[in-house]
Every structure is written in C-alpha cells, then in structure tokens.
C-alpha positions in Angstrom: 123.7 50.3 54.8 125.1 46.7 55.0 122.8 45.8 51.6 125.6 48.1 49.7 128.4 46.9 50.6 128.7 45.0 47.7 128.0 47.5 45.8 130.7 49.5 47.2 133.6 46.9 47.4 133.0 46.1 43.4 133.4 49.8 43.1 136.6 49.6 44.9 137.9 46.6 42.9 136.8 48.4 39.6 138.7 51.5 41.1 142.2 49.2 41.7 141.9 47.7 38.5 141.7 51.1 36.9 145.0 52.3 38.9 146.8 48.9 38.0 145.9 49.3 34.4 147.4 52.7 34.4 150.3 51.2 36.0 150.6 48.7 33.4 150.6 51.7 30.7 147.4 51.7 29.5 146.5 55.3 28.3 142.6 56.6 28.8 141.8 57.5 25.6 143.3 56.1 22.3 146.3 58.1 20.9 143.6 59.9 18.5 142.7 61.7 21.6 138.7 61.5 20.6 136.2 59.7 23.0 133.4 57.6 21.2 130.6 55.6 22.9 130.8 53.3 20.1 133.2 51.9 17.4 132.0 49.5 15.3 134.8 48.7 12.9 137.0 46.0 14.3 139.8 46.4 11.7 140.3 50.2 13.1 143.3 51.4 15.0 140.4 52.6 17.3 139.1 48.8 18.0 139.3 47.9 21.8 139.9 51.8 22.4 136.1 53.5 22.4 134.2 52.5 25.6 132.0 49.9 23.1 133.2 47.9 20.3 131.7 45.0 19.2 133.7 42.6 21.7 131.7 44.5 24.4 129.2 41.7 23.7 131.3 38.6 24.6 132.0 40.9 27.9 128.1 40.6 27.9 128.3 37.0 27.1 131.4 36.7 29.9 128.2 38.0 32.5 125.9 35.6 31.5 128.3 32.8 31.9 129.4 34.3 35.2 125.5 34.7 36.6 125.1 31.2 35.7 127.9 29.2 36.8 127.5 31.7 39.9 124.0 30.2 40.9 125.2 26.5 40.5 128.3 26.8 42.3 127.3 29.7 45.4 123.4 29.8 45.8 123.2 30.6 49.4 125.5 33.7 48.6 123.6 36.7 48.4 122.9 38.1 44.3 124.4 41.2 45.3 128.0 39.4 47.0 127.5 37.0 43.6 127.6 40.2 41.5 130.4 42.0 43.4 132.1 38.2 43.0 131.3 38.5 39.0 132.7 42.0 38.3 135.5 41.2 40.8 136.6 38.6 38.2 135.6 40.7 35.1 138.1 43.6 36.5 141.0 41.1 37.0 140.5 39.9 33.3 140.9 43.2 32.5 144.0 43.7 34.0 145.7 40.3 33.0 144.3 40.8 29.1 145.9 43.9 29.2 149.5 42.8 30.3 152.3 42.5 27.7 152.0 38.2 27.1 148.4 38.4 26.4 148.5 41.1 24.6 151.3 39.6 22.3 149.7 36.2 22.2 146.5 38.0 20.6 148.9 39.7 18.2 151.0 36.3 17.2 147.7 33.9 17.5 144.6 35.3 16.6 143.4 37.5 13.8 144.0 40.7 16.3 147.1 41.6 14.4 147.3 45.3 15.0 145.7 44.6 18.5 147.7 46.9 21.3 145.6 46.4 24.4 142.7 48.1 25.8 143.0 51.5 26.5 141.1 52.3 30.2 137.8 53.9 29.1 137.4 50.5 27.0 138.5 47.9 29.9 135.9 50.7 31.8 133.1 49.6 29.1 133.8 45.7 28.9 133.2 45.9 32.5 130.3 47.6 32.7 129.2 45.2 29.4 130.1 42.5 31.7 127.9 43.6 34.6 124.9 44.1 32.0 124.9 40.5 30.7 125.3 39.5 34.4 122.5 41.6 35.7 120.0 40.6 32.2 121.3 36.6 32.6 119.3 37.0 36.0 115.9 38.6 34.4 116.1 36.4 31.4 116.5 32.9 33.3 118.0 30.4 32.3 116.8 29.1 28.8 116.4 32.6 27.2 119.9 33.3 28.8 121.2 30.3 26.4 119.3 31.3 23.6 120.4 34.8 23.5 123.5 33.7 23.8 123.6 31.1 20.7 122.1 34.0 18.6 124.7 36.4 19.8 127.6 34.2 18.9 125.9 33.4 15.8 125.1 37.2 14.6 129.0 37.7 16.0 130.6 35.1 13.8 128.7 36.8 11.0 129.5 40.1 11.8 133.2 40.1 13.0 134.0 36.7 11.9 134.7 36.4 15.6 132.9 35.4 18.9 133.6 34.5 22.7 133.9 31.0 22.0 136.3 31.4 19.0 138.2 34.3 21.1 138.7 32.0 23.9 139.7 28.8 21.6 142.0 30.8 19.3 143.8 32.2 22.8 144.4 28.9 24.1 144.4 26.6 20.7 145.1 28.4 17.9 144.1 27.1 14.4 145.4 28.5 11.0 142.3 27.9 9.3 140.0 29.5 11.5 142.7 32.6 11.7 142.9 32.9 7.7 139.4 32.7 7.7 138.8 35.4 10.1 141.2 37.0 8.3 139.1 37.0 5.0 141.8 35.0 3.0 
C-alpha cells in the first residue's frame, strides 16, 4: 500500500487545485458549453478551454524540465515522491496562471489578447500533459529528452509562433518585436 501513496497524495493536490480554481471562477467548460479533446486553433475564443490545445505541449515540455531538474536536485527521493513533487508544482501553476494578475499580464504583454484564463477541464489537461512529458522525460533519458524538446519548441514557434521558452520570456520580459511578430504584423 505505502508504494501509492504518492499516487494518492498528487491526486489529492490535483483535487484542491480543482476546488481552488473553481473558487477563483474558473468555469468547467467554455461558455460554448461543448467539450472537445482537442482545439487546435489558438486564435479561437475556445483556446486554453478544450482539455488540449497546442500549449498542452509546453505543459509536456514543463514535465520534462521538471523530471530533469528533479533527478539533479533529489536523487535519493523515490521517482514516484519526485512525480507526486512534479505534478504538485504543475497543479499550483495552474492555479496562480489562472488568477486575475496573470491572467491580465498575458492579456497586456503577450500576444494572448483575448486570453481569459483556463477554464478547469483545460488546467485538468495541462496537468495531465505535464505528467506525460514528466513520465516520457524518464523513458527517453536524458539526450533524447533535450532533443525532443529543441524539435518541439522548434515545430511550436512554427506552428503558433509561440513556444515555452518565448511564453515564459514574454511573461517576465516582454518585447514588442517578438509580440508584433507573433501577432503576424
């Protein structure tokens, strides 16, 4: 029994992030009252409101990152405690993206214009994205991990014209250029 607890407390934390979420006033299901596995357009109102979107790779990314730094920083914690560590993390991001200053910075900063948080089935699927990249980061190893990392930003910044690395940098250092670029201007 004791090899699931960590199973069971990142459960539990996935479950409080969930109520504080809904406590923040995030809605489960977009106002157009459909549920979609997928939505692949990130200029629709429904962006960051189907359980997948195309950012539910830089949640995959965030895993990888997180499985890494993870096995540097706490190797003699068990892989299981490192994962319920990871997606302990992951659901807390979730909760502080989704609060009212993050959500506006995105709006004011980045090319997220129309962006009005996540609703709950889509913080749901950037979790479970998250746990994904953490759980493959471990199969993969170390060098693959990078490389399919590199590609995935890559394919990202041709795709969306956005990645985790320009995400993250536009959040904390905006740049005009970048933005009008993103944009399409």
């Amino acid at each position: 029994m004791s090899r699931f607890w960590p199973y069971i407390v990142a459960v539990i934390v996935v479950a409080a992030a969930v109520y504080q979420l809904h406590a923040q006033g995030r809605t489960w299901l977009c106002s157009c009252e459909r549920f979609h596995l997928w939505m692949g357009d990130v200029w629709s109102a429904e962006n960051s409101q189907q359980l997948l979107d195309p950012y539910s790779f830089t949640h995959v990314l965030h895993g990888f990152i997180f499985c890494g730094l993870f096995a540097l920083i706490i190797p003699r914690l068990s892989w299981a405690w490192r994962f319920c560590l990871a997606v302990s993390f992951e659901a807390l991001w979730e909760v502080v993206e989704n609060t009212n200053t993050i959500i506006e910075r995105y709006r004011g900063l980045t090319a997220a214009i129309g962006y009005q948080g996540d609703t709950i089935v889509n913080s749901l699927g950037d979790i479970l994205s998250f746990g994904v990249g953490f759980i493959l980061a471990r199969h993969l190893g170390f060098r693959r991990s990078v490389a399919v990392f590199v590609v995935t930003e890559v394919v990202l910044l041709g795709w969306i014209r956005d990645s985790l690395t320009l995400n993250v940098m536009m959040l904390i250092y905006p740049i005009e250029a970048i933005r009008a670029w993103q944009m399409g201007h």
